[in-house]
Chimera marker file (.cmm) of the C-alpha trace (Angstrom):
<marker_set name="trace">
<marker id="1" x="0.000" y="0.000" z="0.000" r="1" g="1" b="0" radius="0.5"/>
<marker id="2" x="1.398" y="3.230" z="-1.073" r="1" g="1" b="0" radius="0.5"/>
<marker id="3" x="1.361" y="6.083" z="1.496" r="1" g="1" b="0" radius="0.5"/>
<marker id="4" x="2.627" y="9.981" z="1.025" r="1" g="1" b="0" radius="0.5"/>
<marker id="5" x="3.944" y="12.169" z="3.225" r="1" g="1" b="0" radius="0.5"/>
<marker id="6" x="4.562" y="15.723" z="2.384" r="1" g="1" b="0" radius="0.5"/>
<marker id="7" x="7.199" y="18.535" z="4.122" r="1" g="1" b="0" radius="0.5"/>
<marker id="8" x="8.446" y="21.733" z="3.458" r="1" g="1" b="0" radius="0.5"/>
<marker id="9" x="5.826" y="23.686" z="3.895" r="1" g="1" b="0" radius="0.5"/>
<marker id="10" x="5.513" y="27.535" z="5.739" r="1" g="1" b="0" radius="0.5"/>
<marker id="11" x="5.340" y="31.057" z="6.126" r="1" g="1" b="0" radius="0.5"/>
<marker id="12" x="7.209" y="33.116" z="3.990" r="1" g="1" b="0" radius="0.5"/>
<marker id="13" x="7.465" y="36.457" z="2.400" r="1" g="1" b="0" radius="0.5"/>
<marker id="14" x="6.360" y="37.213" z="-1.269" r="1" g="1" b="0" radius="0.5"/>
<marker id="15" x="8.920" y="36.397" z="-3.502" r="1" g="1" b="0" radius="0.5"/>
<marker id="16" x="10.586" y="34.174" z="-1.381" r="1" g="1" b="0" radius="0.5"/>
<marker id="17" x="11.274" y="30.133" z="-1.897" r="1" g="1" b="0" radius="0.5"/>
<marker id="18" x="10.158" y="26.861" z="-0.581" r="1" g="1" b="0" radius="0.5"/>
<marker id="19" x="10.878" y="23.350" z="-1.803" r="1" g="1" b="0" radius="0.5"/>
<marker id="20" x="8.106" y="20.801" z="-0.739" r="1" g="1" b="0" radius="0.5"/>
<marker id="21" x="9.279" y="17.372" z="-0.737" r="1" g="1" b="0" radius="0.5"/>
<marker id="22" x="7.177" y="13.964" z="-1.051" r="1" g="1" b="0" radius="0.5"/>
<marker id="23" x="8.247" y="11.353" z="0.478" r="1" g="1" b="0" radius="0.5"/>
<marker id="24" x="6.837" y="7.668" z="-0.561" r="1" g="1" b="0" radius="0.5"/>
<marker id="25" x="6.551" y="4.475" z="0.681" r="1" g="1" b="0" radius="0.5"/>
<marker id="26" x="6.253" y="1.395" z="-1.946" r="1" g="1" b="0" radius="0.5"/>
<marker id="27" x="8.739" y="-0.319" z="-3.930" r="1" g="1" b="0" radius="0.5"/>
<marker id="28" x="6.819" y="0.623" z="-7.039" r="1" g="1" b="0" radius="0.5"/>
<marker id="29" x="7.280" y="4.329" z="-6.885" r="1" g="1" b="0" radius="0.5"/>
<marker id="30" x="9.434" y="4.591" z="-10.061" r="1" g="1" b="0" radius="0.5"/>
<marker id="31" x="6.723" y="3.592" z="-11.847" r="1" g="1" b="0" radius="0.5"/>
<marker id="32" x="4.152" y="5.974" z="-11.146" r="1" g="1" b="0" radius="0.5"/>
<marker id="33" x="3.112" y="9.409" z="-12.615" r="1" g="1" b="0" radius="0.5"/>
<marker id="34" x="3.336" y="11.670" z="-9.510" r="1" g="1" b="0" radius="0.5"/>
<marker id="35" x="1.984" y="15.248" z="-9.217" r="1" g="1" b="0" radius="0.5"/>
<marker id="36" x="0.973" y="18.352" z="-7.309" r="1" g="1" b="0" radius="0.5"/>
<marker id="37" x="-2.159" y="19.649" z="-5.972" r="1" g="1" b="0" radius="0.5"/>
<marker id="38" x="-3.334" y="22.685" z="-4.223" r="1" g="1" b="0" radius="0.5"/>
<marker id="39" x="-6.008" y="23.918" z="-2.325" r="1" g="1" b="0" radius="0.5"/>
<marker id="40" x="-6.737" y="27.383" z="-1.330" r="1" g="1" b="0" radius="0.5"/>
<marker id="41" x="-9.998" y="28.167" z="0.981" r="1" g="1" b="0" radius="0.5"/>
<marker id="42" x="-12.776" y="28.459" z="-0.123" r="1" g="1" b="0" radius="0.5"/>
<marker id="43" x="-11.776" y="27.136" z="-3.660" r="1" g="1" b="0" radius="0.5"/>
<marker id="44" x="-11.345" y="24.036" z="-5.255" r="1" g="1" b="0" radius="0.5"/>
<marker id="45" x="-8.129" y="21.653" z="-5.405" r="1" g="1" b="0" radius="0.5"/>
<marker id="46" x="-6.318" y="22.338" z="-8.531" r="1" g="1" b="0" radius="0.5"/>
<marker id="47" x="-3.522" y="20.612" z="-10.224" r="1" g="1" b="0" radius="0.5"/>
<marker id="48" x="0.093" y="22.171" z="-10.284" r="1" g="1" b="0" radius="0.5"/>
<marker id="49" x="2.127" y="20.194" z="-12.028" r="1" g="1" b="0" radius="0.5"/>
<marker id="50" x="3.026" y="16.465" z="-13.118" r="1" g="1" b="0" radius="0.5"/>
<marker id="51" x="6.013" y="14.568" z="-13.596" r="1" g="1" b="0" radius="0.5"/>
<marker id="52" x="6.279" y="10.781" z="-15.169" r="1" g="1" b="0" radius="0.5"/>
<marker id="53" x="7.649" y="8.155" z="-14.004" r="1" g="1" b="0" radius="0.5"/>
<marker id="54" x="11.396" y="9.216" z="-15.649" r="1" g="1" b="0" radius="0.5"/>
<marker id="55" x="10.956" y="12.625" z="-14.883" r="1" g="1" b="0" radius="0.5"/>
<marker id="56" x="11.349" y="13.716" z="-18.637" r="1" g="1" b="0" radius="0.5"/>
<marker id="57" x="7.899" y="14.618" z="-18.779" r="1" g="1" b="0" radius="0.5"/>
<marker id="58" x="6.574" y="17.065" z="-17.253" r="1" g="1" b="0" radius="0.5"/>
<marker id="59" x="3.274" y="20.144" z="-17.000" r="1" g="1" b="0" radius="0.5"/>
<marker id="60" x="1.975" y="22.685" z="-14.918" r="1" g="1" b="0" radius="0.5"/>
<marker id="61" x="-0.299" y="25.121" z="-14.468" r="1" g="1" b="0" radius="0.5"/>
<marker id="62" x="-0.457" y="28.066" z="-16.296" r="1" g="1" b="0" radius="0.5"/>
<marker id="63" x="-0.321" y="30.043" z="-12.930" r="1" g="1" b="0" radius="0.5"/>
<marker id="64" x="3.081" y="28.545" z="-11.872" r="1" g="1" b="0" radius="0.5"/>
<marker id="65" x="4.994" y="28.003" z="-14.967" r="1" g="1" b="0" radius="0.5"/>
<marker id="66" x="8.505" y="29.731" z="-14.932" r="1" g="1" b="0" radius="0.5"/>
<marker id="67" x="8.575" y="30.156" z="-11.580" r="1" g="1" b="0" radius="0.5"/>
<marker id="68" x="7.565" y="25.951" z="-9.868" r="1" g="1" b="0" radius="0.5"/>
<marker id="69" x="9.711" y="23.135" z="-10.929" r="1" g="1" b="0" radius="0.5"/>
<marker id="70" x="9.065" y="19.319" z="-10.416" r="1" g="1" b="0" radius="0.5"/>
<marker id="71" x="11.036" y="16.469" z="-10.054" r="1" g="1" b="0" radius="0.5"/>
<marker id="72" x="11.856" y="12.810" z="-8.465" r="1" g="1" b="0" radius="0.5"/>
<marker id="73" x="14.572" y="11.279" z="-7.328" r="1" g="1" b="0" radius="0.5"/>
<marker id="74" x="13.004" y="7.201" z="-8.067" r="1" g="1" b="0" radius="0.5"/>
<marker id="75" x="16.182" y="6.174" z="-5.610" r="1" g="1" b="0" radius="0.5"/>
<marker id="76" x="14.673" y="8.195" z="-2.851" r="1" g="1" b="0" radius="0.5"/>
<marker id="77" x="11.216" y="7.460" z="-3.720" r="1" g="1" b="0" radius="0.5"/>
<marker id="78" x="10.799" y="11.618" z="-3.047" r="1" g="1" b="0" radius="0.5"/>
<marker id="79" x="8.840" y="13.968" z="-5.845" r="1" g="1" b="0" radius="0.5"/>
<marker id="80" x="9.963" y="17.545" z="-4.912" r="1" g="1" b="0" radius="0.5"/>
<marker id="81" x="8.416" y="20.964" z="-6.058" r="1" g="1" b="0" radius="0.5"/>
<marker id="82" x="10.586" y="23.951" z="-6.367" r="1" g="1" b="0" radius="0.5"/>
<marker id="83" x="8.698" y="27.228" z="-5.907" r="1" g="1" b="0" radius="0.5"/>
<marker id="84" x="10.751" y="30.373" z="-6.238" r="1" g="1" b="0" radius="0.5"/>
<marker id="85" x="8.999" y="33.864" z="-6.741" r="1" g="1" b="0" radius="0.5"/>
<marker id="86" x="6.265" y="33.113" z="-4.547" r="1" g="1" b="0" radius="0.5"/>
<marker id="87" x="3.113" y="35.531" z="-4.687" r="1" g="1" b="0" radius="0.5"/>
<marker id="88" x="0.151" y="35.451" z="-2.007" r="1" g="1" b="0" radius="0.5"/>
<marker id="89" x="-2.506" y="34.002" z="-4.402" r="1" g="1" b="0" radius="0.5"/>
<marker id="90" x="-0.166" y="30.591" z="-3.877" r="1" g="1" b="0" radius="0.5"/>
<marker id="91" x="-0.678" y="30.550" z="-0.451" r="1" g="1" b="0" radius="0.5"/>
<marker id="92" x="-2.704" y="26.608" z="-0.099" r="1" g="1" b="0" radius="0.5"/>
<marker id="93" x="-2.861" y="23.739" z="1.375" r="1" g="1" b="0" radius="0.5"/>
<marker id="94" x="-0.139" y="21.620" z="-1.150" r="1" g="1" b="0" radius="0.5"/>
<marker id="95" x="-1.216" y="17.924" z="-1.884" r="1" g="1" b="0" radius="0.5"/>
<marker id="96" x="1.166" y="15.391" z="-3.291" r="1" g="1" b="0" radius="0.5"/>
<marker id="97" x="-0.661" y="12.429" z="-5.138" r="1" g="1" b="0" radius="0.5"/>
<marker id="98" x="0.194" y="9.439" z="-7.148" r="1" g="1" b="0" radius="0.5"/>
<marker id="99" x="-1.484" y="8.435" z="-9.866" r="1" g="1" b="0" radius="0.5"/>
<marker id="100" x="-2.913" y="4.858" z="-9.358" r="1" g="1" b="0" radius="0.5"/>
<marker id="101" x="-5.836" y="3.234" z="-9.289" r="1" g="1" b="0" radius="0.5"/>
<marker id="102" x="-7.471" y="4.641" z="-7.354" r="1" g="1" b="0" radius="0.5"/>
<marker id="103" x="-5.314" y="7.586" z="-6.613" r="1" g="1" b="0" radius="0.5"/>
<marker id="104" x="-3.168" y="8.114" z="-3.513" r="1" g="1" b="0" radius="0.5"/>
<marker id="105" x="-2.979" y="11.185" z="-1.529" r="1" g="1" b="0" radius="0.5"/>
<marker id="106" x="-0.785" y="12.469" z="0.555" r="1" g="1" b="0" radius="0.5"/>
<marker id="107" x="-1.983" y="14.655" z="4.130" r="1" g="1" b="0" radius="0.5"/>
<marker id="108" x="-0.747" y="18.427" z="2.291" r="1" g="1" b="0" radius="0.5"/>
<marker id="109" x="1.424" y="20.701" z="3.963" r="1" g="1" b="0" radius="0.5"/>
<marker id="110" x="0.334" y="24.709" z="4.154" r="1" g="1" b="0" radius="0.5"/>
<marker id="111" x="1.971" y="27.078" z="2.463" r="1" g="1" b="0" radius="0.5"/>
<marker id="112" x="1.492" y="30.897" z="3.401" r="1" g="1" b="0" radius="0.5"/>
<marker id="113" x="3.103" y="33.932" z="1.610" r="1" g="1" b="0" radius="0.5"/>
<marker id="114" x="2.621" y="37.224" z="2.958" r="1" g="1" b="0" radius="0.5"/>
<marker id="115" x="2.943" y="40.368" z="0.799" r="1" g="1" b="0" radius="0.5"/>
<link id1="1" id2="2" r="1" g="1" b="0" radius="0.2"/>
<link id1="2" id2="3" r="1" g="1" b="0" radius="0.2"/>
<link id1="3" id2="4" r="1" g="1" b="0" radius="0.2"/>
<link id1="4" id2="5" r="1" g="1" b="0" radius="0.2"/>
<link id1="5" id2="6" r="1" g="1" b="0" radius="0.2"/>
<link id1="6" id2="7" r="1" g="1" b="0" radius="0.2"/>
<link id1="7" id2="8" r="1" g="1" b="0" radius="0.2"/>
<link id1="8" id2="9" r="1" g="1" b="0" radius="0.2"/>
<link id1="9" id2="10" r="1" g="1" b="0" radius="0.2"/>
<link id1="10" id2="11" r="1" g="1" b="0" radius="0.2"/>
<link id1="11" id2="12" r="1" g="1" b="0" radius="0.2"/>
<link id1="12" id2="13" r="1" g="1" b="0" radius="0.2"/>
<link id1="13" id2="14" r="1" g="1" b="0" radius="0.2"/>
<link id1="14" id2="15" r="1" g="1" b="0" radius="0.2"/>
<link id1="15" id2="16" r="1" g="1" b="0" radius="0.2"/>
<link id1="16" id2="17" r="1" g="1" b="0" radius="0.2"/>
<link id1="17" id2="18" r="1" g="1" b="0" radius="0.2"/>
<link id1="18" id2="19" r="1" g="1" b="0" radius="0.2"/>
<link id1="19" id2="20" r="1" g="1" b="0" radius="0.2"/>
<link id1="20" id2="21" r="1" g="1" b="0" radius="0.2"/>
<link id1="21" id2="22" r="1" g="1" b="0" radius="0.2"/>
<link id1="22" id2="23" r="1" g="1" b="0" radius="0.2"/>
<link id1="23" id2="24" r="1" g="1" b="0" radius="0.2"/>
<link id1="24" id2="25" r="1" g="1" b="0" radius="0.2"/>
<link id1="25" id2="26" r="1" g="1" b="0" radius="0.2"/>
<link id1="26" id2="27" r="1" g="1" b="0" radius="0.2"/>
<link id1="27" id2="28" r="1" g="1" b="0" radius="0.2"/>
<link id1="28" id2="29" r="1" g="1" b="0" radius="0.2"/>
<link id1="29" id2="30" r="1" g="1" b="0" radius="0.2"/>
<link id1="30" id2="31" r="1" g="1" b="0" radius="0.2"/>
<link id1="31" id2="32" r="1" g="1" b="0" radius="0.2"/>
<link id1="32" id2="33" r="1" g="1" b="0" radius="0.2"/>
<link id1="33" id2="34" r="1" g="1" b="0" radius="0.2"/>
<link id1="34" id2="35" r="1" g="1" b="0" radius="0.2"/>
<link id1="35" id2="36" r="1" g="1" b="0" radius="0.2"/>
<link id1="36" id2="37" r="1" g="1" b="0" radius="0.2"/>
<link id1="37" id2="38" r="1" g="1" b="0" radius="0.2"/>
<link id1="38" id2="39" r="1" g="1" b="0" radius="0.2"/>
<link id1="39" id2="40" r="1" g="1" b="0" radius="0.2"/>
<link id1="40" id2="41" r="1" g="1" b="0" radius="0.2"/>
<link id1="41" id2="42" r="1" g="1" b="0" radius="0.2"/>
<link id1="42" id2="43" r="1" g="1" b="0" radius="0.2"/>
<link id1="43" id2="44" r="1" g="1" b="0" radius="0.2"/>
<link id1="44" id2="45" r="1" g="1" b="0" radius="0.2"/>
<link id1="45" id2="46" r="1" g="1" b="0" radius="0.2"/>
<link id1="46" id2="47" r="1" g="1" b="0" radius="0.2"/>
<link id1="47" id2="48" r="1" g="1" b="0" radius="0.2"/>
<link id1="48" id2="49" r="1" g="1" b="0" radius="0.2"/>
<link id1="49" id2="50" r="1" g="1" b="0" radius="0.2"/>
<link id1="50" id2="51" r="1" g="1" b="0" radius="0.2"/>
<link id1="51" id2="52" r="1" g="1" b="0" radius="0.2"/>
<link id1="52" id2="53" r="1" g="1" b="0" radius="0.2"/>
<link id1="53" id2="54" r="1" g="1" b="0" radius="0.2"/>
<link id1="54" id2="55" r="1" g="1" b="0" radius="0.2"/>
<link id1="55" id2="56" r="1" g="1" b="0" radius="0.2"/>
<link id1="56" id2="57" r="1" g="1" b="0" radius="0.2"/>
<link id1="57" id2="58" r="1" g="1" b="0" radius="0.2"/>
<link id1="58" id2="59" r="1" g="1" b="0" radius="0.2"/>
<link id1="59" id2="60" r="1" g="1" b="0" radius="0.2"/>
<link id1="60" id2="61" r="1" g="1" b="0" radius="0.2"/>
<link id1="61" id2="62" r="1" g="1" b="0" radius="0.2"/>
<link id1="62" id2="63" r="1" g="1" b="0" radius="0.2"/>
<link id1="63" id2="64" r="1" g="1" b="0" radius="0.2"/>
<link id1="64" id2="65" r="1" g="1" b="0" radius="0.2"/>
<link id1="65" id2="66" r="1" g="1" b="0" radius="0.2"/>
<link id1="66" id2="67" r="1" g="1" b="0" radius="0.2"/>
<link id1="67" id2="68" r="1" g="1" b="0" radius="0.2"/>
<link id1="68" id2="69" r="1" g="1" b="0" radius="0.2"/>
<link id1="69" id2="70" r="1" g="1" b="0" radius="0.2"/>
<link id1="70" id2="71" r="1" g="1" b="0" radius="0.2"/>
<link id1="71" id2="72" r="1" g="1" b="0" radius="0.2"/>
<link id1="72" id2="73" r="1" g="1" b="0" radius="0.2"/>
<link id1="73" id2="74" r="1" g="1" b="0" radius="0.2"/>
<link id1="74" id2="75" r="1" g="1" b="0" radius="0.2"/>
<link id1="75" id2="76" r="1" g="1" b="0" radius="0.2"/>
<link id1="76" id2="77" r="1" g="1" b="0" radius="0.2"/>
<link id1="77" id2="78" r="1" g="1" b="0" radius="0.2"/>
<link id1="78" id2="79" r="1" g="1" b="0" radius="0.2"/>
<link id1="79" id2="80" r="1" g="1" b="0" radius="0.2"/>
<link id1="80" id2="81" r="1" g="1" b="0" radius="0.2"/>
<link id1="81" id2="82" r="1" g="1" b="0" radius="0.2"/>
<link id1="82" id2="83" r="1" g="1" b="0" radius="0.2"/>
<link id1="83" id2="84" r="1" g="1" b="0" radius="0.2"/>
<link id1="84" id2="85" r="1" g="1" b="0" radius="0.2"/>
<link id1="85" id2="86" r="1" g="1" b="0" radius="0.2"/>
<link id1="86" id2="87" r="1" g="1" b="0" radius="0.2"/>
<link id1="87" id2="88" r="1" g="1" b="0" radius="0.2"/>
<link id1="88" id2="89" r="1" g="1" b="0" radius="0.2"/>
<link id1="89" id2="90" r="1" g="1" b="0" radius="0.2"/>
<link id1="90" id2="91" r="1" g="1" b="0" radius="0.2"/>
<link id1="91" id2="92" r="1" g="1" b="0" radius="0.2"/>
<link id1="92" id2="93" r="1" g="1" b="0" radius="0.2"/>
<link id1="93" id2="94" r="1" g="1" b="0" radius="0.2"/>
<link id1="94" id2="95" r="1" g="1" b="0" radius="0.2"/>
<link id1="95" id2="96" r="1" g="1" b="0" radius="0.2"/>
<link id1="96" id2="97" r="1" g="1" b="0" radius="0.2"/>
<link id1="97" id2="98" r="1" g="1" b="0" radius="0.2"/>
<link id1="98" id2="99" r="1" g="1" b="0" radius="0.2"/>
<link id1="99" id2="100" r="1" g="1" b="0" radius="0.2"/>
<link id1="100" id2="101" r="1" g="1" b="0" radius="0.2"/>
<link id1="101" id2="102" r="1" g="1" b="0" radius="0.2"/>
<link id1="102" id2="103" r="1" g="1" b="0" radius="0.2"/>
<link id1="103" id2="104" r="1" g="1" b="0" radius="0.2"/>
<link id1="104" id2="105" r="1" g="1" b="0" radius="0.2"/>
<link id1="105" id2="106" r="1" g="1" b="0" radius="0.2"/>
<link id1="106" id2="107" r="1" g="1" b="0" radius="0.2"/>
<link id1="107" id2="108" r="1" g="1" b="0" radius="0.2"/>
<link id1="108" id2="109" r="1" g="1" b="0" radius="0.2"/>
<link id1="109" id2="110" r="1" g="1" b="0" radius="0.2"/>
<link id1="110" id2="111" r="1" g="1" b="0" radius="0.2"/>
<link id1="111" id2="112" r="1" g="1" b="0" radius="0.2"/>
<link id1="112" id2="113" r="1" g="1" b="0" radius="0.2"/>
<link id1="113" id2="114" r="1" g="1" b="0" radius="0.2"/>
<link id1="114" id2="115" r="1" g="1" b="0" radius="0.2"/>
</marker_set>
């Protein structure tokens, strides 16, 4: 059984950086599409980005792109997100998930940026 856990999360100041890290259980983890999620209150979970199972492949969100990066490390059985330039409107509740049947979530971790 596949389980998530997330870190990384915090406050910080607009413009600042956090990486978020993903941490997996499951000896299958190379194999699966991973991605990120957010939540802000009061909206609706959206996707941020998604990385295959090489980590050649890769999206995001329109609102992120050029400033979030994904990636994996399939040793570690970690997905991380890199988010530099941070504005307020990403302030959310950040949900790693893998993409199995059915999906997996992970418990988030809350990110706050203050302008």
């Amino acid at each position: 059984q596949v389980q998530l856990v997330e870190s990384g999360g915090g406050l910080v100041q607009a413009g600042d950086s956090l990486r978020l890290s993903c941490a997996a259980s499951g000896r299958t983890f190379s194999y699966y599409v991973m991605g990120w999620f957010r939540q802000a209150p009061g909206k609706e979970r959206e996707v941020v980005a998604t990385i295959n199972w090489t980590g050649r492949s890769t999206s995001y969100a329109d609102s992120v792109k050029g400033r979030f990066t994904i990636s994996r490390d399939n040793a570690k059985n970690t997905v991380y997100l890199q988010m530099n330039s941070l504005k307020p409107e990403d302030t959310a509740v950040y949900y790693c998930v893998a993409y199995i049947n059915p999906r997996v979530w992970g418990q988030g971790t809350q990110v706050t940026v203050s302008s």
